[in-house]
N, C-alpha and C positions, 0 to 999 in steps of 0.2 A: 334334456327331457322337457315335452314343454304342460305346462298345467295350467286349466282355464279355471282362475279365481274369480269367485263371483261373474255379473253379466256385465261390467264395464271393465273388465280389465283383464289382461292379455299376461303371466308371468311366464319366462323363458329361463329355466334351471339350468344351471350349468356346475357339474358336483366334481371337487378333485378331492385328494385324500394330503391330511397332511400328518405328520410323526409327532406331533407334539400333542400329549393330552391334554383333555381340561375338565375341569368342573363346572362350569357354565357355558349359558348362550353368551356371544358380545356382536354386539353391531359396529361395523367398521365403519358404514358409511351409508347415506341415505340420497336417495335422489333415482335419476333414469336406473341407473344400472346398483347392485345393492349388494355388497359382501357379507356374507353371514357365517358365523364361525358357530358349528352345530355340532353338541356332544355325542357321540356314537361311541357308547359303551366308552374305551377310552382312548379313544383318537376325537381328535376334533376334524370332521366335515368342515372345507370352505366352500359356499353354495352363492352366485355368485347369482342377481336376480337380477331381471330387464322387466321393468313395468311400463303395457305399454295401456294408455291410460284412452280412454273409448273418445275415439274422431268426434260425433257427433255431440253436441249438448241436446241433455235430454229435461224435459221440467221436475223429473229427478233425477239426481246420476247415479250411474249401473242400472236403471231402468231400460227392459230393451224395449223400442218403440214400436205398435202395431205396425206390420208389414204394410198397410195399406199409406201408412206415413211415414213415406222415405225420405221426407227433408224438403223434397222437390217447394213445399209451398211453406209461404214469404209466411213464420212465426211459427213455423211446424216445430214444435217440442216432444213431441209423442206423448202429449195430452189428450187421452178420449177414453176415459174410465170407463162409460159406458156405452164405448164402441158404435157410436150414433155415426162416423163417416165408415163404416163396413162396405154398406153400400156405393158405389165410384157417383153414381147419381146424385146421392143425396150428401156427397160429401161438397159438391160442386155450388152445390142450395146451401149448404149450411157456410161457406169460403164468405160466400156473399152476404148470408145475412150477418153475419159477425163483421164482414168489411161495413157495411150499413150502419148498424146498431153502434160499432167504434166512433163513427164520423158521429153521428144525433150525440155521442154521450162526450166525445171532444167539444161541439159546439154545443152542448148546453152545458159545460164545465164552465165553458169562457162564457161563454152569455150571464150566468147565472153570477160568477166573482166580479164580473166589471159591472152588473147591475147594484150586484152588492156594494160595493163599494161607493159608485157614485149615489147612492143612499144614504149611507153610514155616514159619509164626508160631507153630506150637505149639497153636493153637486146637482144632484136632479133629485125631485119631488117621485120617486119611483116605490110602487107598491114591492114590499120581501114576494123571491120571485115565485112562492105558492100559493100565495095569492093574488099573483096576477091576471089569472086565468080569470077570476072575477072582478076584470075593472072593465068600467063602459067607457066605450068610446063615443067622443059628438061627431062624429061622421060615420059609425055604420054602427048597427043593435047585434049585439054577441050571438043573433042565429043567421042574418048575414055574414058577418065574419066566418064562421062555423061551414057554413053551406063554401063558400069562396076555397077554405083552406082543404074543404076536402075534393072538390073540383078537381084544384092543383096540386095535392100531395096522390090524390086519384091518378092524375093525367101521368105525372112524373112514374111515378110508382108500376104505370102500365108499361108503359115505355123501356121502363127498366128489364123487367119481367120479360118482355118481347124480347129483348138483346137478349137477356141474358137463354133463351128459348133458342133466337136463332143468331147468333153471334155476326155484330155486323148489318144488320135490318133494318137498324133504327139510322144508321150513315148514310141510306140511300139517297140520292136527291127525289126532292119532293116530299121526304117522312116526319120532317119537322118543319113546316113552314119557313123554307128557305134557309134556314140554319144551321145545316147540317157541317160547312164547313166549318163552323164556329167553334162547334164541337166535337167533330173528329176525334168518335169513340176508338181509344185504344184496344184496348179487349173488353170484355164484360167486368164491368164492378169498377173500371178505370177510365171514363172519359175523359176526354183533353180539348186539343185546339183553346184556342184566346180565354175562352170563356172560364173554363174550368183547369186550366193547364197553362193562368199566363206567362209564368218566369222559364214554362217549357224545361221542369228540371225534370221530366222521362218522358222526352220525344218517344225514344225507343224503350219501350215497355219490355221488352225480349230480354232487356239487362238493366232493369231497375228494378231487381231484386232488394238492393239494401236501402232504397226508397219504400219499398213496400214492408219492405221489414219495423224500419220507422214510421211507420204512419200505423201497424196494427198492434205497435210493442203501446204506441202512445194510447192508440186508442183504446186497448185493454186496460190501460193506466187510466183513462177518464172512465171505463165503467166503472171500475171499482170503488173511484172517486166519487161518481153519481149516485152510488148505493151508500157511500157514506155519506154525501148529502142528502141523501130518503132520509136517513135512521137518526142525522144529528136537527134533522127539521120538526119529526116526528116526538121526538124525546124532548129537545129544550123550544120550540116554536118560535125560534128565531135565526135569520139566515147565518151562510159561513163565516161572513168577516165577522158578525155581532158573536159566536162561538170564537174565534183567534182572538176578538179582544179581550172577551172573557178569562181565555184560557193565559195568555200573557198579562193581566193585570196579575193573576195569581197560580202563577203555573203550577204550585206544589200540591192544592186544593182543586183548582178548578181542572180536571183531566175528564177521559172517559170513565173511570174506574166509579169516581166519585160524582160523577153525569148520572150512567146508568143505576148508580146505587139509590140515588137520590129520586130518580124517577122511581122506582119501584115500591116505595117505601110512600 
């Protein structure tokens, strides 16, 4: 007989009869397959059970995953509470901006701890990195800078949009001022060639799934990280390494618990 427990898990019954009474359940043995000696009035049932434990991981398990997320895409957990990839369209928009948003909060993770640090250490004269955004420069006035970076977060940004619009567009010769081989867009969201792909670790994109899998597992790991450096900037107003030292001069006092308490207060 087979019986479906819960939504992750598969049990396969299999019931013989045995002559010997009893007064209790007893469990023989635990693993794949599961013997189980069950009182029936006064014979004991041996039920004999196969668990078969759910293929896929899901970001909880026995969760079954929207249909529209079969696995196919690099960190697909069957994460989407509130069913925002329903649509095939906008699940394509949303791959992307989360591949996007991963990378800025990877590289402001590292930007933000190696500025830190050479701070902290004496290394470089470097403003803590929220208030860097108001330090002047002697070679250009922060609405230069400003006008410059949106230009080029502008230009880029378009470019991107267009590929990702019509896949391939932006590789033609002549679409980026002679560059094109430099870059050698793999598919949308993945450009390569020298420039952006030097060590050439997913020539062939078609099977650097478990490349992509690390690069959105990390890069979910620096949003999180980035939101906790919003909230420990926000709270004590001063950067991550000056919070680790704090918290290791006196680990048993200086934590979150007694951070957040102390700010409220």
């Amino acid at each position: 007989m087979e019986i479906a427990a819960g939504r992750g898990f598969q049990i396969l019954v299999n019931s013989g009869s045995s002559p010997f009474p009893g007064k209790s359940i007893n469990r023989a043995a635990f693993g794949k397959k599961t013997n189980w000696l069950v009182k029936n009035g006064s014979t004991l049932r041996c039920h004999q059970v196969v668990v078969k434990a759910q293929g896929r991981p899901t970001w909880l398990p026995g969760l079954d995953p929207p249909p529209y997320l079969d696995g196919t895409l690099a960190g697909d957990f069957g994460f989407d509470p509130l069913g925002l990839g329903e649509d095939p369209e906008s699940l394509k928009w949303y791959v992307q901006a989360e591949l996007v948003h991963a990378r800025f909060a990877m590289a402001g993770v590292a930007g933000i701890l190696v500025t830190d640090l050479l701070r902290v250490t004496g290394i470089s004269n470097l403003p803590v990195w929220f208030e860097a955004g108001a330090t002047k420069f002697d070679f250009a006035s922060t609405r230069t800078l400003l006008v410059v970076q949106l230009l080029l977060m502008g230009f880029v940004e378009t470019k991107r949009y267009m590929d990702f619009r019509n896949p391939g567009s932006q590789a033609k010769e002549g679409s980026f001022f002679g560059l094109e081989a430099a870059l050698e867009g793999l598919e949308p969201g993945y450009p390569g060639g020298p420039l952006l792909n030097p060590l050439g670790l997913a020539k062939d994109i078609k099977t650097a799934h478990e490349w992509k899998l690390k690069e959105i597992k990390n890069g979910r790991l620096a949003m999180v990280a980035m939101l906790g450096i919003f909230v420990q900037a926000n709270v004590t107003h001063v950067g991550p390494i000056d919070n680790l030292i704090q918290h290791l001069s006196n680990p048993w006092h200086t934590t979150i618990i007694q951070t957040l308490a102390g700010s409220g207060s």
